[in-house]
Backbone as XML, in Angstrom:
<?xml version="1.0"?>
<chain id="A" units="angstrom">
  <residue number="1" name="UNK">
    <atom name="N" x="134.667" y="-110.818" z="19.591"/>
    <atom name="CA" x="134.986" y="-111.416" z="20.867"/>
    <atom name="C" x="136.423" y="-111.060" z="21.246"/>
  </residue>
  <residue number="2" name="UNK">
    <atom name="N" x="136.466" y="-110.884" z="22.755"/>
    <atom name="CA" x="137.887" y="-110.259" z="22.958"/>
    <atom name="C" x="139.002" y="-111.798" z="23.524"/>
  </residue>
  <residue number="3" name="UNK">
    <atom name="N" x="140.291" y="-111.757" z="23.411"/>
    <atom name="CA" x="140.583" y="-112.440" z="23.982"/>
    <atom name="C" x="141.492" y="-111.720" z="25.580"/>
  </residue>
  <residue number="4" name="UNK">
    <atom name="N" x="140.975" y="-112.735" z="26.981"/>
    <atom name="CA" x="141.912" y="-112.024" z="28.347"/>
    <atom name="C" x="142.677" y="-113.264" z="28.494"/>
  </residue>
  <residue number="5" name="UNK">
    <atom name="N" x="143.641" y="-112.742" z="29.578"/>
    <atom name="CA" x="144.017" y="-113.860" z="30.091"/>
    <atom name="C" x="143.114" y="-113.726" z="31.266"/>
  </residue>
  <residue number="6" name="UNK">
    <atom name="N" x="142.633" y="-115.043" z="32.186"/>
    <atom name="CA" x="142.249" y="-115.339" z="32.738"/>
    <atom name="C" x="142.982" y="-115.308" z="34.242"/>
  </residue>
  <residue number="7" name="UNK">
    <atom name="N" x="143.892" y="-114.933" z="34.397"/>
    <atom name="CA" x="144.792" y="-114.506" z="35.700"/>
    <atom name="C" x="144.827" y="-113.196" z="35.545"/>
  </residue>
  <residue number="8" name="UNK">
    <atom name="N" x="145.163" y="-112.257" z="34.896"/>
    <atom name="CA" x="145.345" y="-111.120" z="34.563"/>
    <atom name="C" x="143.752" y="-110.409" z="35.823"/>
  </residue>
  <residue number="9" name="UNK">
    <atom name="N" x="143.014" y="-111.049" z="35.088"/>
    <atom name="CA" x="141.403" y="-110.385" z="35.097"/>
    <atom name="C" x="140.627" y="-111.415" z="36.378"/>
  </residue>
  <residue number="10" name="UNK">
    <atom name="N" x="141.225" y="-111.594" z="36.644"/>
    <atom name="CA" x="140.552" y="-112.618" z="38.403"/>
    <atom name="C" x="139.691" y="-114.315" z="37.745"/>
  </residue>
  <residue number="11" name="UNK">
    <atom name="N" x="139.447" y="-114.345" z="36.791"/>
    <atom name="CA" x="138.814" y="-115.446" z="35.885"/>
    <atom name="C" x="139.317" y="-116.524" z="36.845"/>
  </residue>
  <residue number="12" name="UNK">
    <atom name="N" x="140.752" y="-117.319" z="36.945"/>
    <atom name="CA" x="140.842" y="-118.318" z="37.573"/>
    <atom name="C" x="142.568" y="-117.900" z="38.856"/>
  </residue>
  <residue number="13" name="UNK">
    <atom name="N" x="143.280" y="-118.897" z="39.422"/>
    <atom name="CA" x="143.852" y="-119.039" z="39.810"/>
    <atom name="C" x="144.958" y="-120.338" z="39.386"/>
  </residue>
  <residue number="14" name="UNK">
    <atom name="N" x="146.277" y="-119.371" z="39.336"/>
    <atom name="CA" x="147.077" y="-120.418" z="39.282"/>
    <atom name="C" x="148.479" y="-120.899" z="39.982"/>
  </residue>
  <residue number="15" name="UNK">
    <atom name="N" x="148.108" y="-121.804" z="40.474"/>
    <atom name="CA" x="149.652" y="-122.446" z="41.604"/>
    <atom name="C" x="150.998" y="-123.025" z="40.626"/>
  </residue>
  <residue number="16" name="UNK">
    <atom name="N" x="151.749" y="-122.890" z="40.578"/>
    <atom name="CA" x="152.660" y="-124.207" z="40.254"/>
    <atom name="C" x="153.673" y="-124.276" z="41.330"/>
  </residue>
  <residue number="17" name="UNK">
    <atom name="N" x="154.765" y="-125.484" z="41.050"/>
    <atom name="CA" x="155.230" y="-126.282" z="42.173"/>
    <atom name="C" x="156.798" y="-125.289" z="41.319"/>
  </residue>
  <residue number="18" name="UNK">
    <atom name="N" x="157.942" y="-125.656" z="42.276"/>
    <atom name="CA" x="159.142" y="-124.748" z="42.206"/>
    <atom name="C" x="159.905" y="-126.117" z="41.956"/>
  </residue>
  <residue number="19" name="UNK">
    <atom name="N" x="160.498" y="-125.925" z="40.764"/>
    <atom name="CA" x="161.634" y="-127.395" z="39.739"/>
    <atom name="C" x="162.774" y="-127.270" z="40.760"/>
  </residue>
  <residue number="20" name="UNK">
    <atom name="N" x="162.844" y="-126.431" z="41.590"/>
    <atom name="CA" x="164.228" y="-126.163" z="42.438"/>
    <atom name="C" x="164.353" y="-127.007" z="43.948"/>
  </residue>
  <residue number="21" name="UNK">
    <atom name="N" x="162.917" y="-126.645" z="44.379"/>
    <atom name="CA" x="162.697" y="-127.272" z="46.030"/>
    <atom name="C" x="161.405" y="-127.562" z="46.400"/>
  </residue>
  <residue number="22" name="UNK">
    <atom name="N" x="160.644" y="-127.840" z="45.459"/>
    <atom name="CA" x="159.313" y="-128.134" z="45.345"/>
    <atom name="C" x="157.852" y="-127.198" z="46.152"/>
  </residue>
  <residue number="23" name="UNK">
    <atom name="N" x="158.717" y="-125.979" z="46.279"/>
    <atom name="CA" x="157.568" y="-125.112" z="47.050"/>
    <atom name="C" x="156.321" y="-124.537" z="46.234"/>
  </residue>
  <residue number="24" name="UNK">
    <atom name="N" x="155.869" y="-123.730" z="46.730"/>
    <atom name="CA" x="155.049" y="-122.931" z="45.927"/>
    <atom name="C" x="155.160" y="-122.062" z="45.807"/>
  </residue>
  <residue number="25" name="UNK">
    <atom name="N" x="154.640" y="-121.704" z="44.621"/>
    <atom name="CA" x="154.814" y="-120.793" z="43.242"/>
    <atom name="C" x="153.649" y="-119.843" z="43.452"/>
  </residue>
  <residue number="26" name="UNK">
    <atom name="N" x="153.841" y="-118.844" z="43.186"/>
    <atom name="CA" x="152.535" y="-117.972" z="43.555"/>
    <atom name="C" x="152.688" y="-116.653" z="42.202"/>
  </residue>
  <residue number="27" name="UNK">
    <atom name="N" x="151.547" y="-116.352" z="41.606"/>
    <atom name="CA" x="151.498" y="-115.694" z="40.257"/>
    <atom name="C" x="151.914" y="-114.116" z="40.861"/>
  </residue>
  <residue number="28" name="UNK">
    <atom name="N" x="153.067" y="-113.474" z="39.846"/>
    <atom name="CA" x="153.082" y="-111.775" z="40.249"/>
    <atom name="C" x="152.883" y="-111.213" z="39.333"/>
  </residue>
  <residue number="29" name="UNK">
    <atom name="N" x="151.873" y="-111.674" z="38.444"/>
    <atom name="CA" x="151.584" y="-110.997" z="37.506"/>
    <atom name="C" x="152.067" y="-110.904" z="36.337"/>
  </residue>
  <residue number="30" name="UNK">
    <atom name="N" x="151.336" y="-110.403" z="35.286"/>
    <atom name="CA" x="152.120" y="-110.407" z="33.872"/>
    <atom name="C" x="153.535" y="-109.710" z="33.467"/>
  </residue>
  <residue number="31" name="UNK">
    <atom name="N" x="154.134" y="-110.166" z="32.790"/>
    <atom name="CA" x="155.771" y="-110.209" z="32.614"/>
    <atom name="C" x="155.681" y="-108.588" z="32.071"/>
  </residue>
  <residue number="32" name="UNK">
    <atom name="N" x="154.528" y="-108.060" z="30.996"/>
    <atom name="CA" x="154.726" y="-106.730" z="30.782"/>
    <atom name="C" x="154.200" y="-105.989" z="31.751"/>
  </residue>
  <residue number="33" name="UNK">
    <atom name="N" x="154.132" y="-106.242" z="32.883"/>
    <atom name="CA" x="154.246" y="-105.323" z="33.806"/>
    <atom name="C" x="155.486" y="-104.638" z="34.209"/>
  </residue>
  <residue number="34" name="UNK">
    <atom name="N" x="155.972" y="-105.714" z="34.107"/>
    <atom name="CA" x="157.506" y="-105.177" z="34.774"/>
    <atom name="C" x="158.447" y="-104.685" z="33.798"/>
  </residue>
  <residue number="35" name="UNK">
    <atom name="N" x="157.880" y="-103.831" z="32.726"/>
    <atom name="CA" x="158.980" y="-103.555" z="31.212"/>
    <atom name="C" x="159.302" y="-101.874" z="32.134"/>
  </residue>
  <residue number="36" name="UNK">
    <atom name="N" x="158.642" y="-101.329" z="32.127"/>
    <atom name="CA" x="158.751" y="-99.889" z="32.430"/>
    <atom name="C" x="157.839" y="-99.510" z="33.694"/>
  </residue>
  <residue number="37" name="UNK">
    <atom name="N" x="157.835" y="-98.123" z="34.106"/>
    <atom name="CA" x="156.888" y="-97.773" z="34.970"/>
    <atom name="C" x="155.804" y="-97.749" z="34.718"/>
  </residue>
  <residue number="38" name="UNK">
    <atom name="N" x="155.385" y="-97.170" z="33.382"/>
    <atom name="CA" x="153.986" y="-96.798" z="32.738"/>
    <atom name="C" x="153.158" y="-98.260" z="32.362"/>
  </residue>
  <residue number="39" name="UNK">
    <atom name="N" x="154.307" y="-99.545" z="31.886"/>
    <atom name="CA" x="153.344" y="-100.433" z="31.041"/>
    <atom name="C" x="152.143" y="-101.160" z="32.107"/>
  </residue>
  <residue number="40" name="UNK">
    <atom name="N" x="152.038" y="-101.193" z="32.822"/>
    <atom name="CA" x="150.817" y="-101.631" z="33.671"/>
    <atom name="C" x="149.627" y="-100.988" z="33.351"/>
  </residue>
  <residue number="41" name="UNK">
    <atom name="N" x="150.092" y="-99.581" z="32.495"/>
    <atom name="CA" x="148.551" y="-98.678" z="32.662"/>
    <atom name="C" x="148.533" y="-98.696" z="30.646"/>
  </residue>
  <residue number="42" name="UNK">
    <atom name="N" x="149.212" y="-99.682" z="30.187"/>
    <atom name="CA" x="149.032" y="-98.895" z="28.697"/>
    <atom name="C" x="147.863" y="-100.145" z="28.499"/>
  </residue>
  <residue number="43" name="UNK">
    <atom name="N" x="147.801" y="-100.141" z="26.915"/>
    <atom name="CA" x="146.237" y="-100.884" z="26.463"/>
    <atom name="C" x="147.309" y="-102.732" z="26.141"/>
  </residue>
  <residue number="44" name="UNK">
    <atom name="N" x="146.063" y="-103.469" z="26.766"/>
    <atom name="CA" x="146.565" y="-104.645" z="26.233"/>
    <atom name="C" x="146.758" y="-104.778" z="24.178"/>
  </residue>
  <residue number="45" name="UNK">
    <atom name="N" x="146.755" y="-103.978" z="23.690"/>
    <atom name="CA" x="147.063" y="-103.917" z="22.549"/>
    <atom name="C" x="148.470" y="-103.697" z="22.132"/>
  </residue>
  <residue number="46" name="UNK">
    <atom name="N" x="148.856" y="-103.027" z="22.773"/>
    <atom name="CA" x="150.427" y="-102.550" z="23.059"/>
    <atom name="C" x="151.288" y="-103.393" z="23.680"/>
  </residue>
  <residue number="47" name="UNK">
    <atom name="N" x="150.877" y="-103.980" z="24.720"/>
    <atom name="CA" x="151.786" y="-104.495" z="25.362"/>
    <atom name="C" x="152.001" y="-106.109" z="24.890"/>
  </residue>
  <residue number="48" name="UNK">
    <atom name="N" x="150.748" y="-106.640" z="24.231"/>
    <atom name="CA" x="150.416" y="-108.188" z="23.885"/>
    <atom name="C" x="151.435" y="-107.997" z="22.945"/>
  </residue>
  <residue number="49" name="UNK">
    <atom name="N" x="152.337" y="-106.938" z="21.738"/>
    <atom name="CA" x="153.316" y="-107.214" z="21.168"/>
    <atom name="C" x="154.667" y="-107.104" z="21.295"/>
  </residue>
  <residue number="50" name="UNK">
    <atom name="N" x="154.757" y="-106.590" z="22.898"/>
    <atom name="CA" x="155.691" y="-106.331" z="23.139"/>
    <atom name="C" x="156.830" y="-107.559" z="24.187"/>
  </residue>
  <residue number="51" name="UNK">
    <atom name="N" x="155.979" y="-108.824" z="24.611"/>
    <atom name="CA" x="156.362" y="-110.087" z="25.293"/>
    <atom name="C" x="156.632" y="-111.129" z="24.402"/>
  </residue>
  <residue number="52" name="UNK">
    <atom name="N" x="157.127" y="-111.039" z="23.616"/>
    <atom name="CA" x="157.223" y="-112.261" z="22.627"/>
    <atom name="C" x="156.451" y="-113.502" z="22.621"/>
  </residue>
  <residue number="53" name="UNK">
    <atom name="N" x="155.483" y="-113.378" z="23.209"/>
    <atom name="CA" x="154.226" y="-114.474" z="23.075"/>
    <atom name="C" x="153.409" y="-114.289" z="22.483"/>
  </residue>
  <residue number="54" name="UNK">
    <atom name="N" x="153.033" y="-115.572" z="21.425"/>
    <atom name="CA" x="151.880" y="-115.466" z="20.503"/>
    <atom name="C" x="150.630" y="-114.814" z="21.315"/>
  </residue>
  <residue number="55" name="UNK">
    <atom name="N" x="150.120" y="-114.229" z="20.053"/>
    <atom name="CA" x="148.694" y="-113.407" z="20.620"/>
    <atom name="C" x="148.029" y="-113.978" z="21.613"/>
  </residue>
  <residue number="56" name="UNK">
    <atom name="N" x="147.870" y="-115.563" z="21.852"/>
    <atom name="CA" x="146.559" y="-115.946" z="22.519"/>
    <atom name="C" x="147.598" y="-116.589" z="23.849"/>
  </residue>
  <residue number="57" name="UNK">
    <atom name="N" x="148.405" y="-115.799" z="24.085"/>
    <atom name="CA" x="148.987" y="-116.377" z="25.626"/>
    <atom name="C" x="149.683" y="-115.015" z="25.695"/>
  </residue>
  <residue number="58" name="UNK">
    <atom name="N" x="149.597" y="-115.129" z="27.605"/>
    <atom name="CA" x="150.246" y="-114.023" z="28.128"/>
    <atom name="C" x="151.011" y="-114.547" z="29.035"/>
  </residue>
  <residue number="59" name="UNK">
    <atom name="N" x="151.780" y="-114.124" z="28.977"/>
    <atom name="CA" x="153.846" y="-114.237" z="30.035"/>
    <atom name="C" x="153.356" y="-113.628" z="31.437"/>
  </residue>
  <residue number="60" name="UNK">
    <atom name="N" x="153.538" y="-114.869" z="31.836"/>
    <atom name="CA" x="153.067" y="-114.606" z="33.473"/>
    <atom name="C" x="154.490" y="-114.773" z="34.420"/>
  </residue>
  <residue number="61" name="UNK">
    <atom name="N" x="155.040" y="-114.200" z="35.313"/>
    <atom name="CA" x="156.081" y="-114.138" z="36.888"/>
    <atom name="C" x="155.577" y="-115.065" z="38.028"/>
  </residue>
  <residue number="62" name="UNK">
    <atom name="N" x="155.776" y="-115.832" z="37.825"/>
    <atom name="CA" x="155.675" y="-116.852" z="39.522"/>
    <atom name="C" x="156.770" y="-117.090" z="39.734"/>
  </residue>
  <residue number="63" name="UNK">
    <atom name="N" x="156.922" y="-116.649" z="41.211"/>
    <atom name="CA" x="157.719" y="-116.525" z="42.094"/>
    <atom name="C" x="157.626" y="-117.597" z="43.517"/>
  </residue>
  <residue number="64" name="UNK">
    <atom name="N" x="158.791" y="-118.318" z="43.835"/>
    <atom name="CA" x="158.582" y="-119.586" z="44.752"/>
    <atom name="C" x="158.828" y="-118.613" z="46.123"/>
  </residue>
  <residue number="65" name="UNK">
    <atom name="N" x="157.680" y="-119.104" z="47.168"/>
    <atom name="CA" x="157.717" y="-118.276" z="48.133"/>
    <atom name="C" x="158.961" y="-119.037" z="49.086"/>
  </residue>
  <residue number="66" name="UNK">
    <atom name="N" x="159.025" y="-120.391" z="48.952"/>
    <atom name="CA" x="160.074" y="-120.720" z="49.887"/>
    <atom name="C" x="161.508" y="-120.726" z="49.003"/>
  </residue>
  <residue number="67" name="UNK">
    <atom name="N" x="161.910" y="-120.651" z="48.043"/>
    <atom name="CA" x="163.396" y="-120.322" z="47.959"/>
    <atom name="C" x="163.595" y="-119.134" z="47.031"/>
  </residue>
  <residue number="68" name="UNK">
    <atom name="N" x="162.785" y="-118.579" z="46.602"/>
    <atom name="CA" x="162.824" y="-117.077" z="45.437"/>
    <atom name="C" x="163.160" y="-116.908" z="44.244"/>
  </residue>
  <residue number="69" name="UNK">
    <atom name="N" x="163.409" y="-118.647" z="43.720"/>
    <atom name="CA" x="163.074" y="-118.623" z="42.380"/>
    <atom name="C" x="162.080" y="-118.174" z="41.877"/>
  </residue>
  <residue number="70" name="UNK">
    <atom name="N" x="162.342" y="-118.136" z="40.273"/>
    <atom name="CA" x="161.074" y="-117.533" z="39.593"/>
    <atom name="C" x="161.048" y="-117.688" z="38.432"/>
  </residue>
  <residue number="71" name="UNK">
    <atom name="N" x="160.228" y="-118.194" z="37.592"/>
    <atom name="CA" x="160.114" y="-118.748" z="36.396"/>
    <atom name="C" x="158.676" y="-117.621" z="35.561"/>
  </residue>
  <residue number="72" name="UNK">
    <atom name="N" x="158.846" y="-117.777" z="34.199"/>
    <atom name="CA" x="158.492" y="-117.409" z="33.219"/>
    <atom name="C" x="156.914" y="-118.556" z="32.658"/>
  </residue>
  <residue number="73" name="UNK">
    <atom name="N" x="155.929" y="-118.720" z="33.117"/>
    <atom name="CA" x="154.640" y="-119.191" z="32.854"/>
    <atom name="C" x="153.613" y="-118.865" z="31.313"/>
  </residue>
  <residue number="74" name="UNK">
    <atom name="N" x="153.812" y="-119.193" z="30.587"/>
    <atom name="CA" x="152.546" y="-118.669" z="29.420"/>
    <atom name="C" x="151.111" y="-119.447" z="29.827"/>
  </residue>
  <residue number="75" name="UNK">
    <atom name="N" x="150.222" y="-118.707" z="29.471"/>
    <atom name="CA" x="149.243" y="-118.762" z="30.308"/>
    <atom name="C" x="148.348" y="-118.419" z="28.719"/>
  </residue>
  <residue number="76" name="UNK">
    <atom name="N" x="147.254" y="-119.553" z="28.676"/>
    <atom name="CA" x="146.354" y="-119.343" z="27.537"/>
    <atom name="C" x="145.063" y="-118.720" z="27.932"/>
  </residue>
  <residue number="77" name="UNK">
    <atom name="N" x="145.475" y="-117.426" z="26.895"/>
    <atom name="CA" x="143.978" y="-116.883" z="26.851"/>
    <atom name="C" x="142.650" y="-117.308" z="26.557"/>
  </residue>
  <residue number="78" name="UNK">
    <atom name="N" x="141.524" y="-116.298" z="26.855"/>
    <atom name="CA" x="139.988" y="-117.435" z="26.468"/>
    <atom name="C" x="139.286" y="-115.533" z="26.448"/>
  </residue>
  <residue number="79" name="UNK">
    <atom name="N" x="138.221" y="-116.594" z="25.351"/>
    <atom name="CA" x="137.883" y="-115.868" z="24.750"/>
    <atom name="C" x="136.561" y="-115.447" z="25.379"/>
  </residue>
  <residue number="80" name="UNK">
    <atom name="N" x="135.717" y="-113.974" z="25.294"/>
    <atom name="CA" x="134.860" y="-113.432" z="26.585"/>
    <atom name="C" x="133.439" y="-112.764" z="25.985"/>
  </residue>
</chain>
């Protein structure tokens, strides 16, 4: 059985609220996206050791659309 994250792969949706001005938070995707140009296209095998999050969570970017904060989300994987 594999484990995804479930944002990554369209599975669910996730909002959170902004600790700064209470806006919303909107997901930009996983944190190893943004290491290099290439890591978006390498294998989740590679990259799951390269975010310092235990195996079964992935480092998610939400970004507050009304003031442009942006916080660091771990996000638990499930198994498929």
């Amino acid at each position: 059985m594999d484990m995804v994250c479930p944002l990554c792969n369209g599975i669910k949706e996730e909002i959170e609220e902004c600790s700064y001005c209470g806006g919303k938070m909107v997901d930009e995707g996983a944190i190893v996206n943004y290491l290099d140009d290439y890591s978006p296209y390498l294998s989740n095998d590679i990259t799951q050791k390269v975010d310092g999050a235990p195996y079964d969570k992935c480092v998610h970017l939400f970004k507050c659309e009304k003031c442009g904060k942006d916080r660091r989300v771990e996000v638990q994987r499930v198994n498929i």
